[in-house]
Biopython code that builds the backbone (N, CA, C, O; Angstrom):
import numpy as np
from Bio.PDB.StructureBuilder import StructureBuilder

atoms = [
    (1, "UNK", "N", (110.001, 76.098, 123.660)),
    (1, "UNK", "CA", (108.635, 76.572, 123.538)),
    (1, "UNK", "C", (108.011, 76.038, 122.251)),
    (1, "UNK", "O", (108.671, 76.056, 121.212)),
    (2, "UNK", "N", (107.026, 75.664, 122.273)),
    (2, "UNK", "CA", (105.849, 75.178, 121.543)),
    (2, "UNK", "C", (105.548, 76.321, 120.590)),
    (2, "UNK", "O", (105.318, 77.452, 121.018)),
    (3, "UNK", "N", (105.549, 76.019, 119.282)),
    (3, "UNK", "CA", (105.314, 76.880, 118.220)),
    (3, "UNK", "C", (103.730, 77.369, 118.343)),
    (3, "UNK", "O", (102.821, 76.539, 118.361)),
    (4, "UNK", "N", (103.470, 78.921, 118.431)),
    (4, "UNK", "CA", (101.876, 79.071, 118.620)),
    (4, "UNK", "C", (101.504, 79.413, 117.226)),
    (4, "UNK", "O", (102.315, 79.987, 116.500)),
    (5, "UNK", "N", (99.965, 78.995, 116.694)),
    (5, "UNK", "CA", (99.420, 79.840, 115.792)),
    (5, "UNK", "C", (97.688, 80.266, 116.158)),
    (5, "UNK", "O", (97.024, 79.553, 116.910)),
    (6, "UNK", "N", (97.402, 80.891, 115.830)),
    (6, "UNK", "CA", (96.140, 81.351, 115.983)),
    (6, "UNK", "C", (94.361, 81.143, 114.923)),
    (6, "UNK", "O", (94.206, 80.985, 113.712)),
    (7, "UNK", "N", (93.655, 81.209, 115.690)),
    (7, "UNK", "CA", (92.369, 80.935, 114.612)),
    (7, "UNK", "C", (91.303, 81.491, 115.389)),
    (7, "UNK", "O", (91.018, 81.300, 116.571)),
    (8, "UNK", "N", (90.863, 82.079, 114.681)),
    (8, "UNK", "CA", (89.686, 83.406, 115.350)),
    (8, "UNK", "C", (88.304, 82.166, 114.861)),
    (8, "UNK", "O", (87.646, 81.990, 115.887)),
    (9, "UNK", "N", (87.889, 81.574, 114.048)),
    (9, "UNK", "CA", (86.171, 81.271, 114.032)),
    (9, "UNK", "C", (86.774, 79.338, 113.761)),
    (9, "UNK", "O", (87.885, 78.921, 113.434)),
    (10, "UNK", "N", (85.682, 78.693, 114.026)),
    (10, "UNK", "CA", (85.614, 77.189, 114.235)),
    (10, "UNK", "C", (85.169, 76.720, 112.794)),
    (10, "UNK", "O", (85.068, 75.519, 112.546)),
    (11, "UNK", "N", (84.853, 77.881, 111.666)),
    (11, "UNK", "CA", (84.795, 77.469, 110.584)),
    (11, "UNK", "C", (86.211, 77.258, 109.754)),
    (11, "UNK", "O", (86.221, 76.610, 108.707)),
    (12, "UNK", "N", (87.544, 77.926, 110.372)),
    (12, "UNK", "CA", (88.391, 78.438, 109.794)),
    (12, "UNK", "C", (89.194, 76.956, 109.516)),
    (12, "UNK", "O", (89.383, 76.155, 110.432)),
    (13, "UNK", "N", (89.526, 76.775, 108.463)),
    (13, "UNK", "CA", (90.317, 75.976, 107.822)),
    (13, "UNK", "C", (91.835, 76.222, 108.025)),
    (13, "UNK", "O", (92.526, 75.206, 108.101)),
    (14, "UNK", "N", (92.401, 77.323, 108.115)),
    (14, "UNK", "CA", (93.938, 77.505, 108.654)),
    (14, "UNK", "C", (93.871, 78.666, 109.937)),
    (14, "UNK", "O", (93.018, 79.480, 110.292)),
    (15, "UNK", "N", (95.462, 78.227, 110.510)),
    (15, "UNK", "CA", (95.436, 78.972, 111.135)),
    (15, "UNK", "C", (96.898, 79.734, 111.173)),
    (15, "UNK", "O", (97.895, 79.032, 111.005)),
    (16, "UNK", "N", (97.064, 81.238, 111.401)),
    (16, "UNK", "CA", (98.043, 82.171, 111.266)),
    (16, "UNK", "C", (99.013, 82.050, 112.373)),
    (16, "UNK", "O", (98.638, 82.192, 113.537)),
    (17, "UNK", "N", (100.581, 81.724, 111.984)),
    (17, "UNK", "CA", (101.293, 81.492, 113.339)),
    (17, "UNK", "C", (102.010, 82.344, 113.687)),
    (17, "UNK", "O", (102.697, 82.828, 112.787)),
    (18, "UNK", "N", (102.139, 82.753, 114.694)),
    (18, "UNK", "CA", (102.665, 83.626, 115.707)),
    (18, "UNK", "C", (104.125, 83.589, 116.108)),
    (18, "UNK", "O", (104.791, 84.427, 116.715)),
    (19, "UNK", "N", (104.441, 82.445, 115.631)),
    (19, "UNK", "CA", (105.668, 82.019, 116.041)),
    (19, "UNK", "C", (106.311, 81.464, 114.568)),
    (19, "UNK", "O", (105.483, 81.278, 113.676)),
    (20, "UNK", "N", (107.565, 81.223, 114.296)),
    (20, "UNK", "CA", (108.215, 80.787, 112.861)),
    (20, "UNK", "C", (108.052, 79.369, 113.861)),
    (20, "UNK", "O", (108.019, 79.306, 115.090)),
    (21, "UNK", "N", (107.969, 78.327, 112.889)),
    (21, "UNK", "CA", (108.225, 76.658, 113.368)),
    (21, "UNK", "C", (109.125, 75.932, 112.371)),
    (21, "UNK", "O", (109.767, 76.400, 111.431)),
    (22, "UNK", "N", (109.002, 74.505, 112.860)),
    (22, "UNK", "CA", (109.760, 74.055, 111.790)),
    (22, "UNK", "C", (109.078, 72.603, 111.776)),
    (22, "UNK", "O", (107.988, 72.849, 112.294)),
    (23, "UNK", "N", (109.086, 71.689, 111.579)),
    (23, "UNK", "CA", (108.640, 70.454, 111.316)),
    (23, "UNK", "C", (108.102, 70.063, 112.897)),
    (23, "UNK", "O", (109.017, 69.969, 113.714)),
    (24, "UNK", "N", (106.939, 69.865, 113.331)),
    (24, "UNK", "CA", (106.694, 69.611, 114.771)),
    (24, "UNK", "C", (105.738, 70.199, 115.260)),
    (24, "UNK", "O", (105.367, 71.099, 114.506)),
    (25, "UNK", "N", (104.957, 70.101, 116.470)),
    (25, "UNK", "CA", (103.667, 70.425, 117.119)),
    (25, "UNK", "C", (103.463, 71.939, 117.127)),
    (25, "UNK", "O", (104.332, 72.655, 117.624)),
    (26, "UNK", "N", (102.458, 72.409, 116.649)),
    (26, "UNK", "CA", (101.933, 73.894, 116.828)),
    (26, "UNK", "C", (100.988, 73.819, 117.948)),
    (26, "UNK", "O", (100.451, 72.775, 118.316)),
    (27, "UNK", "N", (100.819, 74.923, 118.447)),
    (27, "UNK", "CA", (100.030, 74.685, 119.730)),
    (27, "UNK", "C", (98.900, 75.966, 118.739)),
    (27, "UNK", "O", (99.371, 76.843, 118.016)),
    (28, "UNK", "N", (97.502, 75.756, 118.958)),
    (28, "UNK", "CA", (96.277, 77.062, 118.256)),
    (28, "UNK", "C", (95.399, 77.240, 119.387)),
    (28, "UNK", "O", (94.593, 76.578, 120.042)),
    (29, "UNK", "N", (95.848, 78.324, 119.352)),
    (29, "UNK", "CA", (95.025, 79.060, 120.374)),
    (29, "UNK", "C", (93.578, 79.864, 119.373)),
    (29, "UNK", "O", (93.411, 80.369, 118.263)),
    (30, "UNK", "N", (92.850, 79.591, 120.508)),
    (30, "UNK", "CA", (91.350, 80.211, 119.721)),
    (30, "UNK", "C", (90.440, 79.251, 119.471)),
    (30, "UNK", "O", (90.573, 78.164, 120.033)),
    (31, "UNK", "N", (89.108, 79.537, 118.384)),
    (31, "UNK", "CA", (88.363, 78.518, 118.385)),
    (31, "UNK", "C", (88.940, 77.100, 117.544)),
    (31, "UNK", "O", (89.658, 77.027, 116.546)),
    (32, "UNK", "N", (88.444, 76.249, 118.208)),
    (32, "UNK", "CA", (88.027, 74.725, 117.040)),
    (32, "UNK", "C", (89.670, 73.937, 117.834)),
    (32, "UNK", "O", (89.780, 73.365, 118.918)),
    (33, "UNK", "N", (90.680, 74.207, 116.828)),
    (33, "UNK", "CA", (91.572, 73.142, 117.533)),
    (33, "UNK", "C", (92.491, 73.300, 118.532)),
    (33, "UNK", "O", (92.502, 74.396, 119.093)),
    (34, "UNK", "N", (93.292, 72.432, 118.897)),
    (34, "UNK", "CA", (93.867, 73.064, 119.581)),
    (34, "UNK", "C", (95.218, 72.638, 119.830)),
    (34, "UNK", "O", (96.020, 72.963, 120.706)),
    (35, "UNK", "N", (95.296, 71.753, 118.764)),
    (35, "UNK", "CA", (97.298, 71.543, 118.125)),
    (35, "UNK", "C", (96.961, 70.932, 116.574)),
    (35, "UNK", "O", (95.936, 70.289, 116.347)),
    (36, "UNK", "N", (97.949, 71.224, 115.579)),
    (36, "UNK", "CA", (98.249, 70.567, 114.574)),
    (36, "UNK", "C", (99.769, 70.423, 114.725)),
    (36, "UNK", "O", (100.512, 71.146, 115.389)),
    (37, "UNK", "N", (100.136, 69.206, 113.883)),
    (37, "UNK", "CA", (101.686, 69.017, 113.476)),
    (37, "UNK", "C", (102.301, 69.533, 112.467)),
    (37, "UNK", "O", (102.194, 68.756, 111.519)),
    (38, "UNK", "N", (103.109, 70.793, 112.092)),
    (38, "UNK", "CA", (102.997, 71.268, 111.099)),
    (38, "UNK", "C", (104.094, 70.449, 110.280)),
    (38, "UNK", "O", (105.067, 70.163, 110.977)),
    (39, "UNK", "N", (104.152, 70.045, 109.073)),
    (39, "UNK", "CA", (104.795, 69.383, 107.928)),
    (39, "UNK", "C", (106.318, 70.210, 107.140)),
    (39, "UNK", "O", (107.033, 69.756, 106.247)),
    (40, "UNK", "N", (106.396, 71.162, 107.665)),
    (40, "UNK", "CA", (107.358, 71.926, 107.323)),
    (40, "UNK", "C", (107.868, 73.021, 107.940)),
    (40, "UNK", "O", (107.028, 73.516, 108.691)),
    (41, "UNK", "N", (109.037, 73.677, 107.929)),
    (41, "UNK", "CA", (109.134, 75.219, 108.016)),
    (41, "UNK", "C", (108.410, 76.270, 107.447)),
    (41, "UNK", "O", (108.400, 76.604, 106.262)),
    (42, "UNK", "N", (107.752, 76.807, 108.469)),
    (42, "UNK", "CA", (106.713, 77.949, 107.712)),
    (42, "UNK", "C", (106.709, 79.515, 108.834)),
    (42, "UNK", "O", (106.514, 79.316, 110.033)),
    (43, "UNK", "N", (106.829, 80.316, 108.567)),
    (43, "UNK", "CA", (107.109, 81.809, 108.878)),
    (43, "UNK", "C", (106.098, 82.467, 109.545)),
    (43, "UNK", "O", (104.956, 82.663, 109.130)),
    (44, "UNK", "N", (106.597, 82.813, 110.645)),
    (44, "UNK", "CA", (105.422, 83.947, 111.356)),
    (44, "UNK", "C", (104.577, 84.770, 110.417)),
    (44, "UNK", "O", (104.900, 85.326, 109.368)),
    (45, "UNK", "N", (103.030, 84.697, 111.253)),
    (45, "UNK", "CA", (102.650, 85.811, 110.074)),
    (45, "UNK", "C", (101.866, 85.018, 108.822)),
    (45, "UNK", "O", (101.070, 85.649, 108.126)),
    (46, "UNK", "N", (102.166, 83.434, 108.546)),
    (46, "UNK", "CA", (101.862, 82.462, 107.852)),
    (46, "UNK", "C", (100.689, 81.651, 107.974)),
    (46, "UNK", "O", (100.296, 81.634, 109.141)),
    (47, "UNK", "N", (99.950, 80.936, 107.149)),
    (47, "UNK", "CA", (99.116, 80.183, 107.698)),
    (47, "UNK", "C", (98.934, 78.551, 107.448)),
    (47, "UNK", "O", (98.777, 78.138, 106.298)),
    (48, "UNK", "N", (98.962, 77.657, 108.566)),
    (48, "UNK", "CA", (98.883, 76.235, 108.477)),
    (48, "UNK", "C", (97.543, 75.898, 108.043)),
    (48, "UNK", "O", (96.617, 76.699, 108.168)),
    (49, "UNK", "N", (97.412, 74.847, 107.582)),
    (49, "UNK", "CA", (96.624, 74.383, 107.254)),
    (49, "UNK", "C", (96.165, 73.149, 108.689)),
    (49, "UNK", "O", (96.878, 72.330, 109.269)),
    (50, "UNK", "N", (94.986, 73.428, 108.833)),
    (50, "UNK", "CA", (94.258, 72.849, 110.204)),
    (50, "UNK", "C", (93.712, 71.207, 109.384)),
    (50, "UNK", "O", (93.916, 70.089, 109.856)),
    (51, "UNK", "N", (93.097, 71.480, 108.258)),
    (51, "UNK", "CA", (93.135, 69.837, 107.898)),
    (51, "UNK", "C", (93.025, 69.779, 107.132)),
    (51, "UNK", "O", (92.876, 70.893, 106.629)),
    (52, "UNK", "N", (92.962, 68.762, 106.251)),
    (52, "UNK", "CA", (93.099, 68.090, 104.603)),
    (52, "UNK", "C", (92.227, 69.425, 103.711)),
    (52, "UNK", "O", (91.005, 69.410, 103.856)),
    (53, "UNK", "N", (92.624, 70.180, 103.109)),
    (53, "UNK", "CA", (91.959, 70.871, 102.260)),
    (53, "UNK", "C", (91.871, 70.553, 101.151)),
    (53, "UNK", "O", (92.973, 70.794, 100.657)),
    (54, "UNK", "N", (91.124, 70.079, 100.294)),
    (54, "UNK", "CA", (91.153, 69.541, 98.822)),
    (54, "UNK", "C", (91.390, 70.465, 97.715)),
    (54, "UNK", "O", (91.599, 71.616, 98.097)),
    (55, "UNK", "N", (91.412, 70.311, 96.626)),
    (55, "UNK", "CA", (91.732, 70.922, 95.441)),
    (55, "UNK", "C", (90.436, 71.960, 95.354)),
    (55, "UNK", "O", (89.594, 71.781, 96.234)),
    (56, "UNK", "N", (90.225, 72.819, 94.584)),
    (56, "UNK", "CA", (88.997, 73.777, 94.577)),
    (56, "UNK", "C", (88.558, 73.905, 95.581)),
    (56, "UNK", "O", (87.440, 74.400, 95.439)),
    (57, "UNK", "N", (88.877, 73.676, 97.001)),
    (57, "UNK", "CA", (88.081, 74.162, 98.602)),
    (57, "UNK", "C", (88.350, 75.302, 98.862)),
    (57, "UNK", "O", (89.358, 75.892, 98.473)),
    (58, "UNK", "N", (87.271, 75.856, 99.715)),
    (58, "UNK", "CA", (87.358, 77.057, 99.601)),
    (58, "UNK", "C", (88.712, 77.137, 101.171)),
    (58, "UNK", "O", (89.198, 76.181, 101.775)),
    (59, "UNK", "N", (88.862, 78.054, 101.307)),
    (59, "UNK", "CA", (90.164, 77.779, 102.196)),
    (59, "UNK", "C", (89.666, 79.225, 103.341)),
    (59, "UNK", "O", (89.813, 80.357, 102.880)),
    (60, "UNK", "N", (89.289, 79.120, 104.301)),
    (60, "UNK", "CA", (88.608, 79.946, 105.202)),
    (60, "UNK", "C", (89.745, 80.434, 106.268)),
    (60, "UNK", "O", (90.515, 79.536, 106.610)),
    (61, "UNK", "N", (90.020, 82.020, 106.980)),
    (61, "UNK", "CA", (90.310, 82.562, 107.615)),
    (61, "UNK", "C", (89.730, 83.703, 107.899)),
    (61, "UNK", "O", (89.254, 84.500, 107.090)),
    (62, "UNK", "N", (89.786, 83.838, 109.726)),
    (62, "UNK", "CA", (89.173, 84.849, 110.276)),
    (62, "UNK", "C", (87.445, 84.907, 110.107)),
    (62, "UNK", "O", (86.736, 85.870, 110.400)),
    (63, "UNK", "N", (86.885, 83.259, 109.406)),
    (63, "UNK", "CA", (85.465, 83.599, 109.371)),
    (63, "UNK", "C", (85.033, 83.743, 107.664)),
    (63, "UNK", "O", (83.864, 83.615, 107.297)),
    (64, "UNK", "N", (86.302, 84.060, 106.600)),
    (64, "UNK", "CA", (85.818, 84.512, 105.236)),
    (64, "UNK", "C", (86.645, 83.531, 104.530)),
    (64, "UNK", "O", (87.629, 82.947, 104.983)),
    (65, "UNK", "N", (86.174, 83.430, 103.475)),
    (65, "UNK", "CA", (87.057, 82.821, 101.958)),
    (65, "UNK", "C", (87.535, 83.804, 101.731)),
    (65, "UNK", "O", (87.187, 84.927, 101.364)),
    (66, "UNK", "N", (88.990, 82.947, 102.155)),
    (66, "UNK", "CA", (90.051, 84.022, 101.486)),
    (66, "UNK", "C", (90.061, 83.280, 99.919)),
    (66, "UNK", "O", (89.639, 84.053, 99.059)),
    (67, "UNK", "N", (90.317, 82.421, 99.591)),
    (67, "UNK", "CA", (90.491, 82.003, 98.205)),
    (67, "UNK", "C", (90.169, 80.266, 98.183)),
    (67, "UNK", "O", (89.497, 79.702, 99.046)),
    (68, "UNK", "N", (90.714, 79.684, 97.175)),
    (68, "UNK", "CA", (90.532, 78.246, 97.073)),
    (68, "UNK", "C", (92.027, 77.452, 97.028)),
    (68, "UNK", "O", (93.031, 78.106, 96.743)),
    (69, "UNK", "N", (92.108, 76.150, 97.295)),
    (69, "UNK", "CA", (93.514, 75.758, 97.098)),
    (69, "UNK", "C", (93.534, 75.505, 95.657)),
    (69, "UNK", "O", (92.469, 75.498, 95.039)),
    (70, "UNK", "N", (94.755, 75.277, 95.010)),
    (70, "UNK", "CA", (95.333, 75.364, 93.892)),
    (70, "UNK", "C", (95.066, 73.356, 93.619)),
    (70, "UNK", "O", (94.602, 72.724, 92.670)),
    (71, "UNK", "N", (95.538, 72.996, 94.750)),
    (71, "UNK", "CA", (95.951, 71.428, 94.928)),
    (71, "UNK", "C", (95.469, 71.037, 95.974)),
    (71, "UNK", "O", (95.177, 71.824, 96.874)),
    (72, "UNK", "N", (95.303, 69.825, 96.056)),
    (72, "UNK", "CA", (95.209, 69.269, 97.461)),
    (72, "UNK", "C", (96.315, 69.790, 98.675)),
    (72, "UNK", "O", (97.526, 69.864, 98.466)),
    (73, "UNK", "N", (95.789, 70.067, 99.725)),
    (73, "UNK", "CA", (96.758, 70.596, 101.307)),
    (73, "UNK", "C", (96.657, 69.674, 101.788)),
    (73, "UNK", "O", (95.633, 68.999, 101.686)),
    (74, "UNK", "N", (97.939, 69.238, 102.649)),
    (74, "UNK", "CA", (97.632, 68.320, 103.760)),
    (74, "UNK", "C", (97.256, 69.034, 104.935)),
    (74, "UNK", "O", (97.655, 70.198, 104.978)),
    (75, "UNK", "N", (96.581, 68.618, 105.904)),
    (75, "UNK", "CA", (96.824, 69.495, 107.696)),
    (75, "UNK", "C", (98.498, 69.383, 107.987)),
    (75, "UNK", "O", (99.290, 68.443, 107.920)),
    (76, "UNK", "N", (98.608, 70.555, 108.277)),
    (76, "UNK", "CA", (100.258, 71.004, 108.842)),
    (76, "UNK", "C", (101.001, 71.652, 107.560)),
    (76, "UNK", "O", (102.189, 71.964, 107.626)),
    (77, "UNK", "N", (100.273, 71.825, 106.454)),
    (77, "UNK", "CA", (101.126, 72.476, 105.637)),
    (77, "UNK", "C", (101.162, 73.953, 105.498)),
    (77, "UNK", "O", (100.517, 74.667, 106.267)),
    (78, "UNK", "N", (101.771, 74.353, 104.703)),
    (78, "UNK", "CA", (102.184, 75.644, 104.656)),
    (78, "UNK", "C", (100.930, 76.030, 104.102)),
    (78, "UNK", "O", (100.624, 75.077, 103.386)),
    (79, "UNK", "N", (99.974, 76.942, 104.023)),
    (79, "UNK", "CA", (99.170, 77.534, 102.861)),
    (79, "UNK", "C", (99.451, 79.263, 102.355)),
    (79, "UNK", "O", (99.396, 80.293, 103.027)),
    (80, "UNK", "N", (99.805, 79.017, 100.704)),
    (80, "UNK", "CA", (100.554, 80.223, 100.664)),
    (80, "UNK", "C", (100.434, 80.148, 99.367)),
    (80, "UNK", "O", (99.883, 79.119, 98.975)),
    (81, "UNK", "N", (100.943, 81.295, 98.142)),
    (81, "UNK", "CA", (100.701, 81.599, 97.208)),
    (81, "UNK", "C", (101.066, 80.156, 96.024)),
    (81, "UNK", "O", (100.617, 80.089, 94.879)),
    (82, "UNK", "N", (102.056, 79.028, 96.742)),
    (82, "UNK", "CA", (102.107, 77.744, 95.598)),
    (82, "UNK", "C", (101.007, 76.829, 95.797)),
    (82, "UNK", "O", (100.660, 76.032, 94.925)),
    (83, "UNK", "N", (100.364, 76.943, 97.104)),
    (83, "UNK", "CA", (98.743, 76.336, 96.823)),
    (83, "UNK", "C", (97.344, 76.838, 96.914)),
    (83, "UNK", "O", (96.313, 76.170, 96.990)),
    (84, "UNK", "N", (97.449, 77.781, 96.899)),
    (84, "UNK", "CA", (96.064, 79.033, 97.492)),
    (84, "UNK", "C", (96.097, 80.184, 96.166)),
    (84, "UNK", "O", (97.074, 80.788, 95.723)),
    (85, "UNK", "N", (94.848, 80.232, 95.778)),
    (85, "UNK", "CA", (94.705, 81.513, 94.860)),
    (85, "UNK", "C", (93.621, 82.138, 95.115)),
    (85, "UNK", "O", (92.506, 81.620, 95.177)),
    (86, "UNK", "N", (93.898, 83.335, 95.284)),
    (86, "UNK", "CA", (92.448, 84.421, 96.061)),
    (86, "UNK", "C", (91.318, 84.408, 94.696)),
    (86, "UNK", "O", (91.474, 84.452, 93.476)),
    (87, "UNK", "N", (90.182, 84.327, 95.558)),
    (87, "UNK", "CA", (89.053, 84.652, 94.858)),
    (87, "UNK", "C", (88.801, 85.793, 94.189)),
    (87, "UNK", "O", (87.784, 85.875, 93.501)),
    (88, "UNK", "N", (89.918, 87.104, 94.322)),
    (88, "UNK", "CA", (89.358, 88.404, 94.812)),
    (88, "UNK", "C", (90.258, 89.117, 93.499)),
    (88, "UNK", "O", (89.864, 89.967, 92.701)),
    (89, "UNK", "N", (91.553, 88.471, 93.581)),
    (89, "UNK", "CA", (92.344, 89.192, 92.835)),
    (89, "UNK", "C", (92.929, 87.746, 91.863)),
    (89, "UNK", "O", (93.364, 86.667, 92.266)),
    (90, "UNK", "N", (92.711, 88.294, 90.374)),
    (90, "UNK", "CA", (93.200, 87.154, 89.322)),
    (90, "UNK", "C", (94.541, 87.207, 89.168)),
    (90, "UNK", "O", (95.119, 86.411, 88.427)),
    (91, "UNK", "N", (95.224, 88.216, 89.899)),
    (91, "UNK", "CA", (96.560, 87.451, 89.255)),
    (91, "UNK", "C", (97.394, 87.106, 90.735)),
    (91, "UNK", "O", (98.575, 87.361, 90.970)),
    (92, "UNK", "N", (96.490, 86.507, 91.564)),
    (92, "UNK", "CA", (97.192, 85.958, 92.862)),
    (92, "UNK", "C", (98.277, 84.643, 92.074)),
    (92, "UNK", "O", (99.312, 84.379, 92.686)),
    (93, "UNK", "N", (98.066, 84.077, 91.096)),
    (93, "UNK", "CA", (98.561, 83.033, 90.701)),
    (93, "UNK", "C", (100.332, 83.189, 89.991)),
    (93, "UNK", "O", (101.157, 82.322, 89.702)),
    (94, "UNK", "N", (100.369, 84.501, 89.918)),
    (94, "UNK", "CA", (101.704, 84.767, 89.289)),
    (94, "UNK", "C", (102.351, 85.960, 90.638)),
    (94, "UNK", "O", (103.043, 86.943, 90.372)),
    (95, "UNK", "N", (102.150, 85.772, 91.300)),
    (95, "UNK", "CA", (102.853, 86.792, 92.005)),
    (95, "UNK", "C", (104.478, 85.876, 93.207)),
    (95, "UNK", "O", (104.448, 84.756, 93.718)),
    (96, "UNK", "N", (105.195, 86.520, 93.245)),
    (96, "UNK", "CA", (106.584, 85.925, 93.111)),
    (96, "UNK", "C", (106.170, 85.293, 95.011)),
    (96, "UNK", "O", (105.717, 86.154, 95.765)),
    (97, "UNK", "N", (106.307, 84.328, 95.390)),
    (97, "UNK", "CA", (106.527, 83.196, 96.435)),
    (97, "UNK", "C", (106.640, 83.958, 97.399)),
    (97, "UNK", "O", (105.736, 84.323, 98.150)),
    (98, "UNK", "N", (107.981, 84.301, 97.441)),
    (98, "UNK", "CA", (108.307, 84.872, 98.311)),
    (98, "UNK", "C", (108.253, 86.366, 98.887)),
    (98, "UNK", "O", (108.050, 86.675, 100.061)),
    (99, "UNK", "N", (108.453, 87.126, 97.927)),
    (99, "UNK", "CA", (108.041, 88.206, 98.219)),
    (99, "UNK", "C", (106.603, 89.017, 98.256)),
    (99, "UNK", "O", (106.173, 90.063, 98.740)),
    (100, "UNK", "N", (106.116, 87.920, 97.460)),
    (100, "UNK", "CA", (104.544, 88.589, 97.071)),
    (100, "UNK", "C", (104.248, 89.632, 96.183)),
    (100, "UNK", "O", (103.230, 90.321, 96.250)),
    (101, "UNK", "N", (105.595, 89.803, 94.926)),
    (101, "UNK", "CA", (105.370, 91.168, 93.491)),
    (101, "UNK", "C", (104.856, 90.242, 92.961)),
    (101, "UNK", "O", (104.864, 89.038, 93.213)),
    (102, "UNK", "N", (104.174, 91.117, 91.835)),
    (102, "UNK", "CA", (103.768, 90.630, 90.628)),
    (102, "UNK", "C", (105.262, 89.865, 89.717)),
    (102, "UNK", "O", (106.464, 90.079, 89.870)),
    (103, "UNK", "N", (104.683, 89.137, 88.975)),
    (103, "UNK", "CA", (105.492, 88.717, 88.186)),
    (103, "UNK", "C", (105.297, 88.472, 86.548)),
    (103, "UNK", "O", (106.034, 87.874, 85.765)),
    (104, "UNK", "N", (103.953, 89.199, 86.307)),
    (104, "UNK", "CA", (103.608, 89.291, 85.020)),
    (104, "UNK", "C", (103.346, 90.561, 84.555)),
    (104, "UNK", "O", (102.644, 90.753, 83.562)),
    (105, "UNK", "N", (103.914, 91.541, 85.270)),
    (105, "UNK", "CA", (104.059, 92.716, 84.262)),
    (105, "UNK", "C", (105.795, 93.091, 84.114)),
    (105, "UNK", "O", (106.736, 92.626, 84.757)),
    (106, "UNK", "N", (105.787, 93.902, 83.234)),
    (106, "UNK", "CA", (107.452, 94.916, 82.964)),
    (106, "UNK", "C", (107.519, 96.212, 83.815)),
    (106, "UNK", "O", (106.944, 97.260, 83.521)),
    (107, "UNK", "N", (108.102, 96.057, 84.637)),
    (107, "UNK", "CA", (108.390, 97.143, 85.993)),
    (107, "UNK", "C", (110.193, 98.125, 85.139)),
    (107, "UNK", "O", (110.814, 99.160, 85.383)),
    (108, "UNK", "N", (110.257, 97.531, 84.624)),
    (108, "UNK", "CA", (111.686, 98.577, 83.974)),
    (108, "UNK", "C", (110.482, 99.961, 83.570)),
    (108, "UNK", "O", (109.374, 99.791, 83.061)),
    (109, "UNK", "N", (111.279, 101.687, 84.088)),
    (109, "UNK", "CA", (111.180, 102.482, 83.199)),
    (109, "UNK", "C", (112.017, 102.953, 82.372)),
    (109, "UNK", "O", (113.204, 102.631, 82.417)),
    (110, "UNK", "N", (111.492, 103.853, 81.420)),
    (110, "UNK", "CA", (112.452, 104.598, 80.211)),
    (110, "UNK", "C", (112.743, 105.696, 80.606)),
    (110, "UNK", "O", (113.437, 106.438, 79.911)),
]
sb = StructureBuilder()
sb.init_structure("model")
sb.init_model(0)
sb.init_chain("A")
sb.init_seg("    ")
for serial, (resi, resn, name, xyz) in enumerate(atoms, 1):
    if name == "N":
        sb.init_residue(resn, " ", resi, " ")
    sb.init_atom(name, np.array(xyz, "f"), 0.0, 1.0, " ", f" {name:<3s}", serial, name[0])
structure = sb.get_structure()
């Protein structure tokens, strides 16, 4: 089976996949496209990048700016906290990869 991901508006720059993939054809259901090749392993729940997103672009899902890329994206890449930083919240830029904590405060108590 064909890796699915999804994209709700034809403005949307990525799209959220439904399925975990790994290097190879996504099938997008919804508006605008209707396959990318994704460039890597990337996790359900995740979002590809539909095409070349440049450095400072704004990076669109579901219709809104979610944030801007960090770097240039290729189409098929992963878009996620090592190239995307939200508009909304300033410390999207330190928060841990994978899990999504913060990583710039001291969480030990006394």
């Amino acid at each position: 089976m064909i890796p699915r991901a999804f994209q709700i508006q034809i403005t949307d720059n990525v799209a959220t996949l439904l399925d975990a993939t790994t290097a190879g054809p996504v099938e997008i259901i919804g508006a605008g496209a209707d396959a990318v090749a994704a460039l890597e392993a990337i996790p359900p729940g995740h979002k590809i990048a539909l095409c070349n997103i440049h450095a400072n672009q704004a990076v669109m899902k579901y219709g809104a700016r979610i944030g801007h890329a960090i770097r240039d994206i290729k189409s098929g890449e992963w878009v996620h906290l090592h190239n995307l930083a939200s508009d909304l919240d300033e410390r999207s830029g330190s928060l841990d990869l994978n899990s999504g904590a913060p990583t710039d405060t001291d969480h030990a108590y006394v």
